[in-house]
N, C-alpha and C positions, 0 to 999 in steps of 0.2 A: 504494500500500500504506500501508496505517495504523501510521504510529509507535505502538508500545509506551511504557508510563511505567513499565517494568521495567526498571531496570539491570541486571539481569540477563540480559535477552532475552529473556523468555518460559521462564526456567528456574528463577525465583526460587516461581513455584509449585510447581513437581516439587518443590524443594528440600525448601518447609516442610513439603508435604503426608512428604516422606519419615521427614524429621528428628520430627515430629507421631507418628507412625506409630509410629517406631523406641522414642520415649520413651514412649510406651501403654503397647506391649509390654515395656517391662524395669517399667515400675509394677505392671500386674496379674498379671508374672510373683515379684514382689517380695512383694504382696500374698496372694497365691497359695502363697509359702513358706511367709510368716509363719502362714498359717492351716494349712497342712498339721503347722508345727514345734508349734504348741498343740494341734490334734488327736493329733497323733504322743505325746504324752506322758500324757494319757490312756487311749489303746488301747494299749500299748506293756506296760502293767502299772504303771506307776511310781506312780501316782496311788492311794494308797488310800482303801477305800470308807469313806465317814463312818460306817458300823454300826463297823466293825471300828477304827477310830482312836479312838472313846469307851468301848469296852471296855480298850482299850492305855491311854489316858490313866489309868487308875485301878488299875490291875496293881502290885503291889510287885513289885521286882525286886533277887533277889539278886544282886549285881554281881561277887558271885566265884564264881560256874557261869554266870552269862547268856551265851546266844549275843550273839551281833554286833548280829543282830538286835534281839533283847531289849532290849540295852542303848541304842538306835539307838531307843525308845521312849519313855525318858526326857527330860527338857524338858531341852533346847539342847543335849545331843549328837547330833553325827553321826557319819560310819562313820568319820571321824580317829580322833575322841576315844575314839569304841567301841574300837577296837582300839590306843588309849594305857590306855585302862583293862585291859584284856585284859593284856597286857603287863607294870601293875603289882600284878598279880595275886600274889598274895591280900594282901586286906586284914585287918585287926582291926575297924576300925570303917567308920565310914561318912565321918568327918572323914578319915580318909586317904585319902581322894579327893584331897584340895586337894591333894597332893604331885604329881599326875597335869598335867604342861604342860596347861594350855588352860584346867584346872578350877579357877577363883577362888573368895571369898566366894560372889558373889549367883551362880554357878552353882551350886555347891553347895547352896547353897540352896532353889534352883529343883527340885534333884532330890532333897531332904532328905525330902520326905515318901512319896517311890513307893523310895526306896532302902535297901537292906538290905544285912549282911553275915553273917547268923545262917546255922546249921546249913546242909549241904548238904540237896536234895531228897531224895537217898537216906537219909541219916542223920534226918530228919524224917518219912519214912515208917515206922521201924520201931518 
């Protein structure tokens, strides 16, 4: 019988071929997440459409009626700040934002041109 140069005995194949196998499987299962978890946030709703993000970008908004929403339109807040603003609700002007945690200089700034604190909408309609 023919000596083997396997220190293992003729198991050192099974071995890689399984260890080979097993690490495949956890990379294309890995792969496979990752591509489902970036699909998943576009079909999900979360992703809005570019028509509708460049109408929002140019929208004034009154910051003492806006929904959540609304306010979640304006540059650098998100739904915290949206509803820290909500909260310090109602304002005078538009500079009494900065008193709102989160809301510095160059935010306020950022949102000084789409922000308002004039008339309600019902009080503008009549």
């Amino acid at each position: 019988m023919a000596r083997s140069n396997d220190p293992l005995g003729g198991f050192g194949g099974r071995i890689a071929r399984n260890v080979t196998s097993r690490l495949i499987s956890k990379l294309v299962g890995l792969a496979v997440a990752a591509l489902l978890a970036g699909v998943g946030l576009n079909q999900c709703g979360k992703a809005k459409p570019a028509s509708k993000t460049v109408q929002e970008s140019t929208a004034i908004i009154n910051v003492n009626y806006a929904s959540l929403e609304e306010l979640m339109t304006l540059p650098r807040v998100n739904e915290s700040l949206g509803r820290r603003i909500i909260a310090g609700r109602p304002y005078a002007k538009v500079d009494d934002l900065e008193k709102v945690m989160g809301i510095g200089p160059k935010t306020l700034e950022a949102m000084r041109p789409r922000a308002t604190v004039g008339q309600s909408p019902a009080a503008a309609a009549k």
